[in-house]
TORNURO-322980 format. One line per 5 residues: number of its first residue (from 1); their letters; for each residue x, y, z of N, C-alpha, C, O. Coordinates in steps of 0.05 Angstrom, whole numbers, plus 32768, in hexadecimal, padded with zeros to 4 digits. Layout:
<recs>
NUM	a	X:Y:Z:X:Y:Z:X:Y:Z:X:Y:Z; ...
</recs>
This chain:
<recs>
1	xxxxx	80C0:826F:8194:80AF:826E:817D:80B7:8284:816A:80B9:829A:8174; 80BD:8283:814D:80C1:8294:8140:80AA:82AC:8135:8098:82AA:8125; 80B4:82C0:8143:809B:82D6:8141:808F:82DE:8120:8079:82E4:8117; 80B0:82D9:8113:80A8:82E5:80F8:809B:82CF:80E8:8095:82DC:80D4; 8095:82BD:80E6:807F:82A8:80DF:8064:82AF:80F4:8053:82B6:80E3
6	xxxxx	805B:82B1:8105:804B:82BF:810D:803C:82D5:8100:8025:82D6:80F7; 8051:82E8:8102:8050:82FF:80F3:803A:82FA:80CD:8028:8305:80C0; 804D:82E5:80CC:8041:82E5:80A7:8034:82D7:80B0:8020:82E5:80AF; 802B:82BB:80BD:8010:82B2:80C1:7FEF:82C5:80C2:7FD9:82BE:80BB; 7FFA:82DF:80D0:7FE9:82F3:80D9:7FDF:82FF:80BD:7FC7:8303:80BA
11	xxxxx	7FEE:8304:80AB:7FF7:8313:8095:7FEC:8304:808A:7FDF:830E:8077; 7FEB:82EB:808D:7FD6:82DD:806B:7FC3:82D6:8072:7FB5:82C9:8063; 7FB7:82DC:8093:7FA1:82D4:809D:7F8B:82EB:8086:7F7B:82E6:8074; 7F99:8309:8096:7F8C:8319:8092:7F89:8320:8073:7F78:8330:806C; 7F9D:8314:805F:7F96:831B:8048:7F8B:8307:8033:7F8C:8303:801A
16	xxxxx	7F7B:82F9:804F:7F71:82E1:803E:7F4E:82E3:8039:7F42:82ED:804C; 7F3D:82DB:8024:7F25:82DE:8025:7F18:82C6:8031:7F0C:82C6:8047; 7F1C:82AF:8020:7F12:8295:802D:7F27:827F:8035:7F36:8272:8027; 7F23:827F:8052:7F36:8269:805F:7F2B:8253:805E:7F12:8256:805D; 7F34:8237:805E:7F30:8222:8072:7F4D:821B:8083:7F63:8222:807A
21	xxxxx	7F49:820F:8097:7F46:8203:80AC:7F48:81E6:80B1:7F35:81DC:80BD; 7F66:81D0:80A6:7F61:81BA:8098:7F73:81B1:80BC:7F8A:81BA:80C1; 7F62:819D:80D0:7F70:819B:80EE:7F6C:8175:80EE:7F58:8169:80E7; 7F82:816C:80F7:7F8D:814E:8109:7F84:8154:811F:7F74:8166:8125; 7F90:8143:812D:7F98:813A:8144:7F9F:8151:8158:7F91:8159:816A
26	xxxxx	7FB8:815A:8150:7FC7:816C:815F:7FB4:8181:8161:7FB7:8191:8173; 7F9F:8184:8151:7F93:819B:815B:7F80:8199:8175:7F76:81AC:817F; 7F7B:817A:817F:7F69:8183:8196:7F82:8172:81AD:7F79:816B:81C3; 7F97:816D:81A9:7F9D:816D:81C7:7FA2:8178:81D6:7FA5:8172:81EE; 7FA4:8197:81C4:7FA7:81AF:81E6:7F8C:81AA:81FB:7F8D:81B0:8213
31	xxxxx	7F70:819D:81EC:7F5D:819C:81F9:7F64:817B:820D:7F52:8171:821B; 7F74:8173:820C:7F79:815F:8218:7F68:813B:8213:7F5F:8129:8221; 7F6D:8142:81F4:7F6B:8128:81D9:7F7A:811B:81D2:7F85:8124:81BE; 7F84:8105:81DB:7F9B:80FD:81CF:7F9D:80F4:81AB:7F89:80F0:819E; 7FB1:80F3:81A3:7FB0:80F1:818C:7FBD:80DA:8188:7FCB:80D4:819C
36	xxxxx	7FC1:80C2:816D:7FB8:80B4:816F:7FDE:80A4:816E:7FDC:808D:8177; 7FF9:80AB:8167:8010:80A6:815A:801A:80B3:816E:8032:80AD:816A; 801B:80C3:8186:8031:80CB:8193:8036:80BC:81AA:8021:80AF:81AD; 8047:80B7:81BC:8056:80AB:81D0:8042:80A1:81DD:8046:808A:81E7; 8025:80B0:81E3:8013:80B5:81FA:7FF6:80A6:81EB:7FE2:809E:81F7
41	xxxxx	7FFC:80A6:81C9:7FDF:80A6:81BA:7FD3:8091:81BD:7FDC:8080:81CC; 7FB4:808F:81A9:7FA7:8077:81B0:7FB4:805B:81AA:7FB2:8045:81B6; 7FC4:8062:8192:7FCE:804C:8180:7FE2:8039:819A:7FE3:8021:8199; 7FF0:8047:81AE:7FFD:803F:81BF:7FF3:8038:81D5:8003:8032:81E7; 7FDA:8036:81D9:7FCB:8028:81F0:7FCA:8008:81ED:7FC2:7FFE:81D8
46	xxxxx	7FD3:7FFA:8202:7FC8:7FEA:820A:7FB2:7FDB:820C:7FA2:7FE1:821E; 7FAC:7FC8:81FE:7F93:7FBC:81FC:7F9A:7FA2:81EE:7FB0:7F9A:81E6; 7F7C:7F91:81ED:7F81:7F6D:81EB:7F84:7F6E:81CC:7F95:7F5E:81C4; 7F79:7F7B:81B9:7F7E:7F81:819D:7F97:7F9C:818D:7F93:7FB1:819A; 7F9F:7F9E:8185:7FAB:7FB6:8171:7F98:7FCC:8176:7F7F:7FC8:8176
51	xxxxx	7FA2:7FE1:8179:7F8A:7FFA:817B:7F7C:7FF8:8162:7F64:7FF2:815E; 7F91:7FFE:814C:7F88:8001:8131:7F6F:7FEA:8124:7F5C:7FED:8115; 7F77:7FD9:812D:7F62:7FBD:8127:7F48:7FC1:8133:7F34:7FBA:8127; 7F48:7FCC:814C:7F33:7FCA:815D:7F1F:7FE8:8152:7F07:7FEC:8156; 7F2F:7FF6:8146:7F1A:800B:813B:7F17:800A:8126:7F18:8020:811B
56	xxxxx	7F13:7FEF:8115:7F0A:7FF1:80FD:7EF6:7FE5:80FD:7EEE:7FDC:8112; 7EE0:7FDD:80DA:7EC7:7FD4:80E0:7EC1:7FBF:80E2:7EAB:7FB4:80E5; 7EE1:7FB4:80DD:7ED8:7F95:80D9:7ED4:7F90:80F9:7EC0:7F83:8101; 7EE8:7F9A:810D:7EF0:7F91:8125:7ECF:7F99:8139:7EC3:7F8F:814B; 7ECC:7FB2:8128:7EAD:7FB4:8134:7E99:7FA7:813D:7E8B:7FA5:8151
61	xxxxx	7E9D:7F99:811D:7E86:7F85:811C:7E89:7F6D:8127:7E75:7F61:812F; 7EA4:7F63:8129:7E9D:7F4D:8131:7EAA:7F54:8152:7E98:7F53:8162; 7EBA:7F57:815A:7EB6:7F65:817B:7EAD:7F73:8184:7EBD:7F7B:8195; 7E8C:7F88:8188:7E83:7F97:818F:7E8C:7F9E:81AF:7E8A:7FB6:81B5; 7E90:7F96:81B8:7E94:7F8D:81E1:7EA2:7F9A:81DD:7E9D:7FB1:81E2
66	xxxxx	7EBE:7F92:81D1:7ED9:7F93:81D5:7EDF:7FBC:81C3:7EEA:7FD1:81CB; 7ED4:7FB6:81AF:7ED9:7FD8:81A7:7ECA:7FED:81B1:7ED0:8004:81AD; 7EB2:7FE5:81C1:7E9F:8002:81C8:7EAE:8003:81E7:7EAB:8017:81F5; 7EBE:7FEC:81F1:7ED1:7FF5:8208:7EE9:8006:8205:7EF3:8015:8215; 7EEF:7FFE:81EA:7F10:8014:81E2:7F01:8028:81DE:7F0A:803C:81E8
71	xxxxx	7EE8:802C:81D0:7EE4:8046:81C8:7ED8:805A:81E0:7EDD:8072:81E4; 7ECB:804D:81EB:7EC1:805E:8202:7ED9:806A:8216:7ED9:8080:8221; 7EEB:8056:8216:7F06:8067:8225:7F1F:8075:8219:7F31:807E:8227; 7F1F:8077:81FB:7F30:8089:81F3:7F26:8097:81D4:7F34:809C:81C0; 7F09:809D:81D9:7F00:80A9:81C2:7EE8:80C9:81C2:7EE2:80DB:81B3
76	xxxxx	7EDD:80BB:81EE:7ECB:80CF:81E8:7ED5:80DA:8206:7ED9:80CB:8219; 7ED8:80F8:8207:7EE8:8105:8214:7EDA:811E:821E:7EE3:8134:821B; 7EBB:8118:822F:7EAA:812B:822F:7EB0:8142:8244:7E9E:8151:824C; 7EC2:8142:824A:7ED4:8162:825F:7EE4:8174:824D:7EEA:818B:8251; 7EE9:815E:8234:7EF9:816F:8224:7EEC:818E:8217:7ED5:818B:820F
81	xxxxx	7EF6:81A5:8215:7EF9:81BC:8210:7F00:81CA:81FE:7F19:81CA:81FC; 7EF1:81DE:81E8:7F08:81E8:81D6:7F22:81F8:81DE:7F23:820B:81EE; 7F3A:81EA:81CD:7F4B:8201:81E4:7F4F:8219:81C5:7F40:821E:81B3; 7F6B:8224:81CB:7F6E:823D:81BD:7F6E:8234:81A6:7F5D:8245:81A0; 7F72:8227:818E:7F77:8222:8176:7F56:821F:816F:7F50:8230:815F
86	xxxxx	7F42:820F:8177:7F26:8210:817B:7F1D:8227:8170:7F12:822E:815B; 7F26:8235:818E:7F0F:8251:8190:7F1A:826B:8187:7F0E:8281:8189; 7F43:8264:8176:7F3B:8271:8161:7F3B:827A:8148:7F47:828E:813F; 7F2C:8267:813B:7F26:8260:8122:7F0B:8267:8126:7F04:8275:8114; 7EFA:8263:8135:7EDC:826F:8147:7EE5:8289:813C:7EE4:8292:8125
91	xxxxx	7EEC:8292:814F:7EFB:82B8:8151:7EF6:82BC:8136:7EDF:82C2:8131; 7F08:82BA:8121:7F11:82BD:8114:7EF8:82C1:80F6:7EF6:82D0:80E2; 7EE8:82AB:8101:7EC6:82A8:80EB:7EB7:82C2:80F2:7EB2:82D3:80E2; 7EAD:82C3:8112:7EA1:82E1:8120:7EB1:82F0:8117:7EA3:8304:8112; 7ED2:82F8:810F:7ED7:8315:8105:7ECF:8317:80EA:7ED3:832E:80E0
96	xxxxx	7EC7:8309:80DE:7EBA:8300:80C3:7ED1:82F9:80A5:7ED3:8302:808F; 7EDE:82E5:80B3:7EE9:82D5:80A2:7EDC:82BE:8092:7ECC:82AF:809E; 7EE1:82B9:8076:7ED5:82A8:8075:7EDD:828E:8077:7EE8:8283:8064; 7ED7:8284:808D:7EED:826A:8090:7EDD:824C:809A:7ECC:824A:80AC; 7EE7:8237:8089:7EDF:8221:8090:7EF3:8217:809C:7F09:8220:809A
101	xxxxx	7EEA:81FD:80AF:7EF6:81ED:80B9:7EF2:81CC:80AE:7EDB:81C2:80AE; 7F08:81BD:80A4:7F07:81A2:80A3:7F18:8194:80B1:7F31:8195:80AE; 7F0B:8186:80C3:7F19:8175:80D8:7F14:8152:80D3:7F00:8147:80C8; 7F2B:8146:80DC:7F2D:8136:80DB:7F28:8128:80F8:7F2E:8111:80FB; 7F1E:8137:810C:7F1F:8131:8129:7EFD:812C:812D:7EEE:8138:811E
106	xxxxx	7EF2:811B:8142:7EDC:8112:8148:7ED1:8124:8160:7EB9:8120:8163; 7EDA:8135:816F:7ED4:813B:818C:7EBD:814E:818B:7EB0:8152:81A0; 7EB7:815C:8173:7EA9:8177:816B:7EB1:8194:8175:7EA2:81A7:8170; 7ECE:8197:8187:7ED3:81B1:818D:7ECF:81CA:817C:7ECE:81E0:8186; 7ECB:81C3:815E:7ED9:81D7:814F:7EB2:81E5:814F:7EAF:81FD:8152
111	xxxxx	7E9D:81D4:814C:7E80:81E6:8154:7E7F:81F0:816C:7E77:8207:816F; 7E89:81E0:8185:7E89:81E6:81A4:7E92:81FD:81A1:7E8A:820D:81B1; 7EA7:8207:818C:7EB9:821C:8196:7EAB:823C:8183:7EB2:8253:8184; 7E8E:822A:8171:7E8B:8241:8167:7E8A:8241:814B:7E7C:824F:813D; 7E98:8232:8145:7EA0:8230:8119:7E81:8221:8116:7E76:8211:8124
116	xxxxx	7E79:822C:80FE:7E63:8224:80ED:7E65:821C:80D5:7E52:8219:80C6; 7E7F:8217:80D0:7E7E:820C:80B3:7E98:81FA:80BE:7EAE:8204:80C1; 7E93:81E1:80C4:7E98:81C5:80D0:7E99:81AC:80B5:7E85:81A8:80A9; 7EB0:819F:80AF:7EA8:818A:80A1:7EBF:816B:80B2:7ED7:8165:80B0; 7EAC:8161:80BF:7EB3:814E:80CC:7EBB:8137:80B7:7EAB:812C:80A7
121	xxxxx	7ED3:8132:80BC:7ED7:811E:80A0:7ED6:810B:80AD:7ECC:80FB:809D; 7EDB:80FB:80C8:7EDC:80DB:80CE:7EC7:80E7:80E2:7ECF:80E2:80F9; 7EAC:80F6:80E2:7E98:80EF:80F2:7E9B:8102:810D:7EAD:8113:8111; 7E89:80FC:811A:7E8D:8104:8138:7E7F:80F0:8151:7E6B:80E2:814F; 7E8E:80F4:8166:7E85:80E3:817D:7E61:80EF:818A:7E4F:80E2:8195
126	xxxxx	7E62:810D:8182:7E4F:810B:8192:7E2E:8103:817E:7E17:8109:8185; 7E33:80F6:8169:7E1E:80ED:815B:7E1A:80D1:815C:7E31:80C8:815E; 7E0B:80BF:815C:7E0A:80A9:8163:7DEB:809F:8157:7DD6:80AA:815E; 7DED:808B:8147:7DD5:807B:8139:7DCB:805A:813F:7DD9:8047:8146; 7DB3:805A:813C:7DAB:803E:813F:7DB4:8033:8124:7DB0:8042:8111
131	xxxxx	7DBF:801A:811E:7DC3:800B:8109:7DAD:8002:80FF:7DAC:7FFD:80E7; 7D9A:7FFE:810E:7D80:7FF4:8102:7D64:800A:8100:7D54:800A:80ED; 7D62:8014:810F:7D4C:802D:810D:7D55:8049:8101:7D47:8056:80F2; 7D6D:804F:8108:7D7C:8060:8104:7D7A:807F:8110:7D83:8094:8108; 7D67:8076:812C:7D61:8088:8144:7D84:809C:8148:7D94:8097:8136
136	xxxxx	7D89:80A6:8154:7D9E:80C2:8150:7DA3:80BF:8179:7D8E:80C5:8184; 7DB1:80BA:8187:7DBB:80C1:81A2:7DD5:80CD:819E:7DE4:80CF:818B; 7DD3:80D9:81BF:7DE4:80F2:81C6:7E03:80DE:81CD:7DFF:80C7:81D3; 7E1B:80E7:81CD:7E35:80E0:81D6:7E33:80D4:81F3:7E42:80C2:81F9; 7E1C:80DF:8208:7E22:80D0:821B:7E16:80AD:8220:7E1F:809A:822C
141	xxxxx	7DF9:80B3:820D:7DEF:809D:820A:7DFE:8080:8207:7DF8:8069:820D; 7E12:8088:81FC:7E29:806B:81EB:7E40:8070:8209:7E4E:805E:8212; 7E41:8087:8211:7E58:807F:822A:7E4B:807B:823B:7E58:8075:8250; 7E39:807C:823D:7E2A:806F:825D:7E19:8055:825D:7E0B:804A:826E; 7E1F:804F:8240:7E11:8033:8241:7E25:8014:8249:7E3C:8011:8243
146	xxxxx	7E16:8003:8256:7E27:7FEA:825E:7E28:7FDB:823A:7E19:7FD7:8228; 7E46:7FD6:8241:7E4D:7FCB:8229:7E49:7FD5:820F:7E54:7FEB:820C; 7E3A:7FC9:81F8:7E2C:7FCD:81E6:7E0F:7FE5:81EB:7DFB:7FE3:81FA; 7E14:7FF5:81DD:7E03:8008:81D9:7DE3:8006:81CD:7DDB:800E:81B7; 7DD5:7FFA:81E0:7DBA:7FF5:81C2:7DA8:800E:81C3:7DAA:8021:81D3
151	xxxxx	7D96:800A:81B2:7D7F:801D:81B0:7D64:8010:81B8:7D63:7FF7:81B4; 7D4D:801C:81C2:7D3F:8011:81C9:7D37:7FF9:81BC:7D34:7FE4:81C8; 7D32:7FFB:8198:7D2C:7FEB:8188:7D3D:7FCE:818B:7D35:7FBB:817D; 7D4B:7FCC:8195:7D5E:7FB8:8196:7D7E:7FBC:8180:7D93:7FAF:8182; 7D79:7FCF:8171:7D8D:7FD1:8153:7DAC:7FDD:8176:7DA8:7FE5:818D
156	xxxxx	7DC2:7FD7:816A:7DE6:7FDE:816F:7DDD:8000:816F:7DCE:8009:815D; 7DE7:8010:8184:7DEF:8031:817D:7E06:8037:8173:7E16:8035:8186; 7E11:803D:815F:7E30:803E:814E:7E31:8061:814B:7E22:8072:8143; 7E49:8060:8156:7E56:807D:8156:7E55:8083:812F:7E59:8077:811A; 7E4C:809F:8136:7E53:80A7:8119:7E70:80B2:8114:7E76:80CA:8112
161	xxxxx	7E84:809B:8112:7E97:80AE:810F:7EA3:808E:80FE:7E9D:8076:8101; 7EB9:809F:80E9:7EC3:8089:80D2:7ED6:807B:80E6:7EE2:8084:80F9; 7ED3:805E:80DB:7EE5:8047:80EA:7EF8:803E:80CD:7EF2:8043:80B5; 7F0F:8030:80D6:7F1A:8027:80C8:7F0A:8016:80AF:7EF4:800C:80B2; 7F16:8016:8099:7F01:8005:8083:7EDE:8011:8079:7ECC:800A:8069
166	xxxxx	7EE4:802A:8090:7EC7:8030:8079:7EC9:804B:8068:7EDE:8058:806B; 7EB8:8054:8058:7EBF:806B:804A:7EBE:8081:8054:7EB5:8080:806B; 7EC5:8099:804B:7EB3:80B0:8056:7E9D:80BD:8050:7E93:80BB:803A; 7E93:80CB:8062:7E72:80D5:8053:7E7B:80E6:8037:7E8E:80F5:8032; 7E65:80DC:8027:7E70:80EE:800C:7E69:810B:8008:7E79:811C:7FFE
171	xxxxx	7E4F:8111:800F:7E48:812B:8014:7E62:8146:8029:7E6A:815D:8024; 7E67:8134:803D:7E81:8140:8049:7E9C:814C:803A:7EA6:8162:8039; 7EA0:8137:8030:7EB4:8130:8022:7EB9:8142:8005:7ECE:814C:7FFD; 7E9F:8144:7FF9:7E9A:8159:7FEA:7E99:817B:7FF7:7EA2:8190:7FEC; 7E8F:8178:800B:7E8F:8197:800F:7EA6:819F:8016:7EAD:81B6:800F
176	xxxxx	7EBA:818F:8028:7ED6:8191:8031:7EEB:8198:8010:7EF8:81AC:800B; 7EE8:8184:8003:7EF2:818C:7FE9:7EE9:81AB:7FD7:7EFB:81BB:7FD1; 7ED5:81B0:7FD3:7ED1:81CA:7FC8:7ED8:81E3:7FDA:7EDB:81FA:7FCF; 7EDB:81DD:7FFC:7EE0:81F6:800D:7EFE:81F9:8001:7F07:820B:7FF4; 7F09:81E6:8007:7F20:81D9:8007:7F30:81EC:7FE1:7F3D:8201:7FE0
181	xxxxx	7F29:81DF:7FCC:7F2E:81E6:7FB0:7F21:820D:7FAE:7F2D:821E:7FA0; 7F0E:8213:7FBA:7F04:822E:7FBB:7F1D:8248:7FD4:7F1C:8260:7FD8; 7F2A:8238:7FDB:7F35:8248:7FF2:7F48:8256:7FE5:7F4C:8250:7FCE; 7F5B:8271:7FF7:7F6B:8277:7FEC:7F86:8278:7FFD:7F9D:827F:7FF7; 7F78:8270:8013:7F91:825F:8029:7F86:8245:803E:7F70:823E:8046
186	xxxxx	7F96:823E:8040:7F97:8221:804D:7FA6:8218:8069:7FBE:8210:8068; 7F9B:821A:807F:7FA9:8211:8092:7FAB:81F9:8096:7F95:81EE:809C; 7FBE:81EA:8095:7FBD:81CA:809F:7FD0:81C7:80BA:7FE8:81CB:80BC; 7FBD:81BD:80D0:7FC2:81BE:80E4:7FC4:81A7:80F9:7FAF:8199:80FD; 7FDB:81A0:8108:7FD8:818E:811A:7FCF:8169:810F:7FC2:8156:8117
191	xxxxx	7FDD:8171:80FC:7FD6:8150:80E8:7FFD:814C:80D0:800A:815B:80C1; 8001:8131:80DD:8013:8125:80D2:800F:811B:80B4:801F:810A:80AD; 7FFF:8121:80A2:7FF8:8123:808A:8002:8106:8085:8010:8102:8072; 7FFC:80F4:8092:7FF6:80D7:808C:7FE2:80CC:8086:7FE2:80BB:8074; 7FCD:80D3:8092:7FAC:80C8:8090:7FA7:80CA:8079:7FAC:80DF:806E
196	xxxxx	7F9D:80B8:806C:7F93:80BF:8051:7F76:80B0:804C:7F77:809A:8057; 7F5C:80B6:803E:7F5D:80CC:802B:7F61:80E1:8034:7F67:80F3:8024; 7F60:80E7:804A:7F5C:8106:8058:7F72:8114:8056:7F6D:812C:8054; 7F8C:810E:8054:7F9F:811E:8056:7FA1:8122:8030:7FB1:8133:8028; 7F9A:811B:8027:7F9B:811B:8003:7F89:8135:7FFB:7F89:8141:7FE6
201	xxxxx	7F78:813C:8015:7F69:8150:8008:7F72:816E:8002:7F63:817F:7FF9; 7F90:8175:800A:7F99:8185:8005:7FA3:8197:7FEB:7FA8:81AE:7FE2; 7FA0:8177:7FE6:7FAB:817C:7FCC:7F95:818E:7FB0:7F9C:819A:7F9C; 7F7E:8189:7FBB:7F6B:819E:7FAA:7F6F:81BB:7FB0:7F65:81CA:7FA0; 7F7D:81C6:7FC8:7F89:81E1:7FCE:7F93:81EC:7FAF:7FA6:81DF:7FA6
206	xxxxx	7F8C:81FE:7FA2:7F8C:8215:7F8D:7F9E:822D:7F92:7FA8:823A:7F80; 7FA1:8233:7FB1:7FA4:8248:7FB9:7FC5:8242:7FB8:7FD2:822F:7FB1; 7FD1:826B:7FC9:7FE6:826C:7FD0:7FF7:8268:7FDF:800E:8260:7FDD; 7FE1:8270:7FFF:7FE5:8278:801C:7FDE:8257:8021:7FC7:824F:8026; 7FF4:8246:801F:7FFC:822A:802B:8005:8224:8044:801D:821F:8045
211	xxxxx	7FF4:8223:8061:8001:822A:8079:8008:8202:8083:7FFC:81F0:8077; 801B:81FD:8096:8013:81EE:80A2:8023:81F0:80C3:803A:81F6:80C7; 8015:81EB:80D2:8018:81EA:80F4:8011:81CC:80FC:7FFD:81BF:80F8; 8031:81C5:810E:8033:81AF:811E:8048:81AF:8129:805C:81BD:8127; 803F:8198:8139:805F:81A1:8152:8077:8192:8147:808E:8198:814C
216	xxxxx	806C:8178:8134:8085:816D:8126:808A:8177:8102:8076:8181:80F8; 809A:8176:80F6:80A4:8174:80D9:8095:815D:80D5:8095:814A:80E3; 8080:8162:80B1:807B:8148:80A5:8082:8142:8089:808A:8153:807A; 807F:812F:8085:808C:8136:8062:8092:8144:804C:80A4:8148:803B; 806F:8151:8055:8070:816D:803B:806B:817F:8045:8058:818E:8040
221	xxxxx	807C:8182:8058:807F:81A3:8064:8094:81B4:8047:8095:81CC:8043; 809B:81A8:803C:80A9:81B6:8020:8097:81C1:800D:809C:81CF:7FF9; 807D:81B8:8018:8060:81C9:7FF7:8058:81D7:800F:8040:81DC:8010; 8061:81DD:801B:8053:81F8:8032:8063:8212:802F:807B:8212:8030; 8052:822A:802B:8063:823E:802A:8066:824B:8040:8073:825F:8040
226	xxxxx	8058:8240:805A:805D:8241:806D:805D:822E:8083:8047:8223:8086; 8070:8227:8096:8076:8215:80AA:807A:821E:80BC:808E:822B:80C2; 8061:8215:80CF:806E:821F:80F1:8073:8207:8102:805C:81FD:8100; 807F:81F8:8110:8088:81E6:8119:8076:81F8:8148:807A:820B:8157; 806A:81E7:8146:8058:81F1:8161:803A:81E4:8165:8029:81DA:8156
231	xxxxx	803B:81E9:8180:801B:81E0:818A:800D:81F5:8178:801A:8208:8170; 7FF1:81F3:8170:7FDE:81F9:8162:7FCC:8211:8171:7FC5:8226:8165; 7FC8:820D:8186:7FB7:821D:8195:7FCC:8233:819C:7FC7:824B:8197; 7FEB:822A:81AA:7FF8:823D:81AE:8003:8256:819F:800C:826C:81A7; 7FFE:8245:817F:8009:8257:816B:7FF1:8270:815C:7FF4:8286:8153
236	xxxxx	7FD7:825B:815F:7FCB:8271:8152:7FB7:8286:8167:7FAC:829A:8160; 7FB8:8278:8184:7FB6:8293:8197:7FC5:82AA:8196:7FC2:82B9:81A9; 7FD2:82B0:8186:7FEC:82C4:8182:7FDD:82D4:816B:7FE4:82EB:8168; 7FC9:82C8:8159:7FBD:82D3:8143:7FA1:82EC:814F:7F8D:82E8:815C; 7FAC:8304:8143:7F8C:8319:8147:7F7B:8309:812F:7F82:82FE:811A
241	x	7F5D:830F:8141:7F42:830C:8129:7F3F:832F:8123:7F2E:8337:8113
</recs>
């Protein structure tokens, strides 16, 4: 690992006032998440539909059986753990940074681990709503239910987390944008800057301190004024709060 990128990672941590914290995929598989495009990911599982098909809303609606089975086995991951990249960006808020986090990941490590300023852009697993009452259950409620998830009332329990074809929350979406345009560095982390709208939100960044961390090269690693090519947790465990 190259220390002297390290080195200036440390260097613009500490001479930064307001961070965010912009994390994919790659940031929770040290917790043992798969992500969704690599050799091992969801997109490459096996199943009677297309992954991608089966987590959208159309496929929702009209296969319920068939998607609360994919989702229950490669979406909710209740052993999973924050690992070092998690807990520290945590660290890092308690030394009194001011730092948000916007994730693009559903698992909630990044509160588990401690961060309080959270903007879940595609939702989270452990929230879960009645479609018809709009009663609120816990993450295990929807994995320990046979089949289809209902609520007492009779209404579907639907994960709060964005599916293919629907929008994002706008209130989210707004506060991610102003952390995001107000910052004066930017970590983008553990995300192949494909996803979009989510990966577009970068682009309201104002600032100087342009970081990005992943284990592969992505297109616009060239508007980064800094590039570390590495696991996420491994690299910024190396960071003092």
């Amino acid at each position: 690992m190259d220390n002297e990128k390290i080195i200036k990672l440390q260097q613009m941590i500490d001479e930064s006032e307001n961070i965010v914290f912009f994390g994919g995929a790659g940031v929770s598989t040290e917790s043992g998440i798969p992500d969704f495009r690599s050799a091992d990911g969801i997109y490459m599982q096996k199943a009677k539909y297309p992954p991608e098909e089966i987590i959208s809303h159309s496929f929702y609606l009209a296969h319920p059986e068939e998607f609360f089975e994919f989702y229950k086995k490669y979406f909710y991951y209740p052993d999973a753990k924050p690992n070092a990249a998690h807990l520290k960006i945590a660290e890092l808020e308690k030394a009194g940074k001011n730092i948000t986090v916007v994730t693009q990941n559903i698992d909630g490590l990044h509160t588990d681990a401690g961060s309080t300023k959270v903007f879940e852009l595609h939702g989270s697993v452990l929230r879960n709503y009645c479609t018809k009452c709009g009663k609120f259950f816990d993450a295990e409620y929807v994995a320990h239910s046979e089949g289809v998830p209902v609520c007492p009332c009779g209404g579907t329990v639907k994960p709060d987390v964005v599916l293919y074809e629907e929008p994002l929350d706008g209130p989210t979406i707004e506060g991610a944008v102003e952390a995001i345009s107000k910052a004066d560095m930017l970590i983008v982390a553990g995300t192949s800057l494909r996803v979009y709208p989510a990966a577009g939100f970068i682009r309201y960044f104002r600032g100087s301190k342009l970081v990005i961390i992943n284990k592969e090269s992505t297109g616009m690693d060239d508007e980064f004024s800094l590039v570390i090519h590495g696991k996420v947790g491994e690299i910024l465990s190396q960071i003092k709060a």
